[in-house]
N, C-alpha and C positions, 0 to 999 in steps of 0.2 A: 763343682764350684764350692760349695759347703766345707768340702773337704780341705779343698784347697787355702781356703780362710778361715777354716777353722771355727766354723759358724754353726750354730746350730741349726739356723733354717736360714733358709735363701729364699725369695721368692723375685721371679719375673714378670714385671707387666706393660703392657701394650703403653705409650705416652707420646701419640700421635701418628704422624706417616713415617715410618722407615725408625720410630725410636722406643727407644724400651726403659723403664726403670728396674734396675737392678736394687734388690736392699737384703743386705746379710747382718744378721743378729748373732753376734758371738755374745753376749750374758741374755738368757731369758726375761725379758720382761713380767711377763705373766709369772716367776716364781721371784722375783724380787719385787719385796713388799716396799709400797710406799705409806707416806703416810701425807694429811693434808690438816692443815692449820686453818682454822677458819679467819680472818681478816674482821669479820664485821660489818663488813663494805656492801651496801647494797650493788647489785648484779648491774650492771650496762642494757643488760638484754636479756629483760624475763620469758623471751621464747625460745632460749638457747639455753641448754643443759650440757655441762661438761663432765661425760661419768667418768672417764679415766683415760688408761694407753690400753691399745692392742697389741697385739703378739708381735709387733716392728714398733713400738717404742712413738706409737703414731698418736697425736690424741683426738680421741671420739667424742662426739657431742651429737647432741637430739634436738629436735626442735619441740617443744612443747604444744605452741601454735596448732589451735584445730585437732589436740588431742583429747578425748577424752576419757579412756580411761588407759589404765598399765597392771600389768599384772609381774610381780617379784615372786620367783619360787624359790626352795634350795631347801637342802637339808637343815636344823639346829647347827648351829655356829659355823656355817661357810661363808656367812658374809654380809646378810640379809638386815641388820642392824643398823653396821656401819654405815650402810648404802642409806637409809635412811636418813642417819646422822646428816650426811651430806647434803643430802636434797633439802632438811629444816635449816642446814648453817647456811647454803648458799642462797636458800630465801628467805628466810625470817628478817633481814636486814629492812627488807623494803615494805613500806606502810599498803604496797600494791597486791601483796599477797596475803591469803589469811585461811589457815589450817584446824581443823576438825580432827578430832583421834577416835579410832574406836579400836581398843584391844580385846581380839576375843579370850585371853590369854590367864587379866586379871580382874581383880573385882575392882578393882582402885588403882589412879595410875600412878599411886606412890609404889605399888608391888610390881612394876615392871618397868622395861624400855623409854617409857614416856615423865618418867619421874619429875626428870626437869625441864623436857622439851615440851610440857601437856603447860608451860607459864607462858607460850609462844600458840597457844589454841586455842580459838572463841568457843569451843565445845569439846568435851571428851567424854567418853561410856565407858565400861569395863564390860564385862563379860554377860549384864546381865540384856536377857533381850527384849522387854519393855522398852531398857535406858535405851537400846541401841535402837530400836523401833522410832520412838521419839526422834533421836537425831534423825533418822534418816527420813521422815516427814517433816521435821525441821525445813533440811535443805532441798525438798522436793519441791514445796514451797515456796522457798527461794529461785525453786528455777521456773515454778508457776509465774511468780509475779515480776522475772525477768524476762522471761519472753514475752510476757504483754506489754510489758512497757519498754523494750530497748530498742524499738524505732523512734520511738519520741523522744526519747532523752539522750540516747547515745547518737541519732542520727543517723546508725546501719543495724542490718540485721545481725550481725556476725561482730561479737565486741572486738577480736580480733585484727579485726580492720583497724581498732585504731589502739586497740592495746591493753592491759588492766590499769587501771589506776587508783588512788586509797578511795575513790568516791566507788569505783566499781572494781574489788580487788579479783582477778583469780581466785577463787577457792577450791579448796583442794581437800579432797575427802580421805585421809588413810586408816584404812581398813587394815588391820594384819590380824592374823589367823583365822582369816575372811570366815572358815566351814565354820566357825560358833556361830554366827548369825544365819548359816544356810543351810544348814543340814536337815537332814528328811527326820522328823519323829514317828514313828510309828508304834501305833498301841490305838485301843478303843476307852480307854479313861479319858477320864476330863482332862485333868491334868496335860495328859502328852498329847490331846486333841488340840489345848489350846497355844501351845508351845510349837504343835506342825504348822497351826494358824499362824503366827509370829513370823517363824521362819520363811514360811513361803509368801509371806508380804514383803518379810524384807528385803527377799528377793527381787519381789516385783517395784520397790521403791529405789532400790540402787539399779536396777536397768533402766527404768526411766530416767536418773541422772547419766550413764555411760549414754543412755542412746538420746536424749534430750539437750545434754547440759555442754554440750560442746561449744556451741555456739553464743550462750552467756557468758562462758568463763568460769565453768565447773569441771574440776578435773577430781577422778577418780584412782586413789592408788591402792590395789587388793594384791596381799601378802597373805601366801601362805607357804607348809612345806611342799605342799603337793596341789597344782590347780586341775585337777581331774575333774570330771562336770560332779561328781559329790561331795566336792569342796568348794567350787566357784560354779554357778550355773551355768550351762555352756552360751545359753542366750545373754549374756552376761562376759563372759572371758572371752569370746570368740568376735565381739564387737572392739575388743582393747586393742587398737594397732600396736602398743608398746608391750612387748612381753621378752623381760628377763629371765634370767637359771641359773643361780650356783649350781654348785652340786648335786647333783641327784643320785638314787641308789639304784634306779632300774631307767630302763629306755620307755617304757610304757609314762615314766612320770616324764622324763623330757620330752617325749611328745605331745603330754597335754599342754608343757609349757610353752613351747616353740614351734609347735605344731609338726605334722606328718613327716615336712620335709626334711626333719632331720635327721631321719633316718636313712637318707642319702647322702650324709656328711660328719661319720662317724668319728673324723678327728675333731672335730668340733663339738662334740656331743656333752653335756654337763656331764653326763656319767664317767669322763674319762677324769674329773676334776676330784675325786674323791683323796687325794694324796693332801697331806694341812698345806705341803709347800702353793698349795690353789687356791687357802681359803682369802675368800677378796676375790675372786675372778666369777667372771660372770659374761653369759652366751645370750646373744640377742641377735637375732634376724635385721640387718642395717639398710637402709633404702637408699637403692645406686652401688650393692656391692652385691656381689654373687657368695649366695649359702651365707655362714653363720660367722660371723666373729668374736672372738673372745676377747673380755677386754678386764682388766685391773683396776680395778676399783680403791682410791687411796682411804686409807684405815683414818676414820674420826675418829679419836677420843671420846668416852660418854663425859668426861671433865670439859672439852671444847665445846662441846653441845652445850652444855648447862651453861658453860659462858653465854654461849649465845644467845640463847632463849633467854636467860637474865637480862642480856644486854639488851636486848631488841622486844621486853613482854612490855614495853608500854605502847609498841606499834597494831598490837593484839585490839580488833577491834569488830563487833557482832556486822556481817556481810548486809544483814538484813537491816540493821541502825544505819547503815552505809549508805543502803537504798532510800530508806525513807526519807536523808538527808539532802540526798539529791532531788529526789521527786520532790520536795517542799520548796528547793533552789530554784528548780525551772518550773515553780508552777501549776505540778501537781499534785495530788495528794490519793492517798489508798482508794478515799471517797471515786477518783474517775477508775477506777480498772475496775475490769468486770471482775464477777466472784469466779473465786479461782476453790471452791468447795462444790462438794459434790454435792 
C-alpha cells in the first residue's frame, strides 16, 4: 500500500466494529521543520499542553493536570531549548502561572538560555549551589504552607479540582542541567564534604516538591543530556510521569529516559534521531497509545521568547506574596498555620 501511494509510511488502525483507519504520509513530518510564533494570548486551558505533530501530521497534547514533575533529555543542540521556549511563550501569557529558573550551566543568567526569559521568573540561581539550595527551600516551603492551608482557602484538597489562578498560580520549577545540583562529591576535605552536604539535600528538597507538590500546584521541570540516576536521582526521575528524548547517543541513555520499554520499540528509539534532519523531534511514552511516539516539536525563536517575557514580565509575581494575599482575603493570616520548621 506504501508502495502503491507512494508514501512513506502507512499505518492501519482498528475505529470500531468492522472499520479501520487507513493514513499514509507521502512528506515526513518529523523531518520537515516547523516553526511557531508565539501570539501573546494567554492559553484557554492551562491543563492542556500542545508539544507539536507526530509521524502522521497528527497534533499531540498532554495534560499537565496532577502532574508533577517531567523530565527533557537529548544530546546539546537536538532540540532541548527550543522546547523550552515554547512551554515559557505558551504560559507566560497568563497572571495564573509563575516560573522559577535554575541553570546548572551558568553563573548568571545573562551567560545562557534564560537571558530574557529569567524577566518572566519570580526566582532564578546559576550554577552556584548555596544560590540553588536557597531556591529549592524557598519553594519547599511554599509547598509546606500550601498544603496546610488549601482546604481552608481553596475549599479542596487537590487545587486542581478547581484550577490555578493569579491568587494561587501553578508554579513551575525548571531545572536544566539538573546533575550540577545532584551529583555525588566525593573526597575527605572540608571543602567537597560540604558541597556532598549541598547536593544530597538538594536532592532531598526537589523530591519532596515531585512527590509533595502535585496536589498544590507545583510542577517540576528536570533537563538534562543524560537522566541516568547520577544525573537525576532515581527516587526523583522515576516518580515524573512525563518523560521526553531528543536524541541520544546510546540505548543505555534512552532507557534512563523513557524507561526499560524501549527497548522493545527500536523504531522509536531517540537513538535513531541522531541525523540534524530530527533536531526538534522528540520520543515520549503517550497515555492510551501503545509504545513510544515521536513527535515535532515547532522551533521558537530566542527573539520570540524575549518578546514574550518582555511582554508578559509585569504578570511576574512572588507565589509566596500570592499566598499571603489570599490568606489575609479570607481571614487568615501566617499567625493561624502551624510551624511548618523543624
Amino acid at each position: 500500500m506504501a508502495d502503491a501511494w507512494r508514501c512513506t509510511r502507512v499505518s492501519v488502525l482498528p475505529d470500531g466494529p468492522g472499520k479501520v483507519v487507513i493514513r499514509g504520509v507521502r512528506s515526513d513530518p518529523l523531518t520537515t521543520p516547523t516553526t511557531h510564533r508565539p501570539t501573546g494570548r494567554p492559553l484557554a486551558d492551562l491543563t492542556r499542553r500542545e508539544l507539536g505533530v507526530d509521524e502522521y501530521a497528527a497534533q499531540v497534547c498532554v495534560s499537565l493536570a496532577n502532574v508533577p514533575g517531567v523530565t527533557v533529555a537529548g544530546v546539546p543542540g537536538a532540540g532541548k531549548s527550543s522546547g523550552i521556549n515554547k512551554f515559557v511563550c505558551d504560559f507566560a501569557p497568563s497572571a495564573a502561572v509563575q516560573i522559577a529558573g535554575a541553570d546548572g550551566k551558568v553563573s548568571r543568567a545573562s551567560e545562557g538560555d534564560y537571558a530574557d526569559l529569567v524577566k518572566r521568573m519570580f526566582a532564578f540561581c546559576g550554577d552556584d549551589l548555596d544560590e540553588a539550595n536557597a531556591l529549592f527551600k524557598r519553594l519547599v516551603e511554599l509547598r509546606k504552607r500550601r498544603s496546610a492551608t488549601i482546604r481552608d482557602v481553596l475549599g479542596v484538597k487537590n487545587m486542581w479540582h478547581v484550577g490555578p489562578s493569579p491568587e494561587w498560580p501553578l508554579t513551575v520549577l525548571i531545572i536544566d542541567e539538573a546533575h550540577t545540583y545532584f551529583r555525588e562529591y566525593k573526597g575527605s576535605d572540608v571543602t567537597t564534604k560540604r558541597l556532598a552536604a549541598l547536593t544530597a539535600e538538594n536532592a532531598r528538597l526537589v523530591e519532596d516538591l515531585v512527590k509533595k507538590g502535585r496536589s498544590v500546584g507545583i510542577l517540576v521541570i528536570l533537563i538534562g543530556q543524560k537522566t541516568t540516576g547520577d544525573a537525576i536521582p532515581t527516587f526523583i526521575r522515576d516518580v515524573c510521569p512525563i518523560g521526553l528524548s531528543f536524541a541520544q547517543k546510546t540505548v543505555e541513555a534512552a532507557v534512563a529516559a523513557l524507561g526499560d520499554d524501549i527497548r522493545n520499540w527500536p523504531d522509536a528509539s531517540p537513538v535513531t534521531l541522531q541525523d540534524p534532519a530530527y533536531i526538534g523531534v522528540a520520543v515520549m511514552a503517550m497515555q492510551g497509545r501503545p509504545g513510544y511516539t515521536r513527535i515535532r516539536i515547532p522551533y521558537v525563536s530566542d527573539a520570540d521568547a524575549a518578546r514574550v517575557a518582555e511582554d508578559t514580565s509585569h504578570l511576574t509575581a512572588d507565589p509566596d506574596l500570592c499566598l499571603d494575599a489570599l490568606l489575609h482575603a479570607t481571614g487568615r493570616t501566617t499567625a493561624h498555620l502551624p510551624s511548618l520548621t523543624k
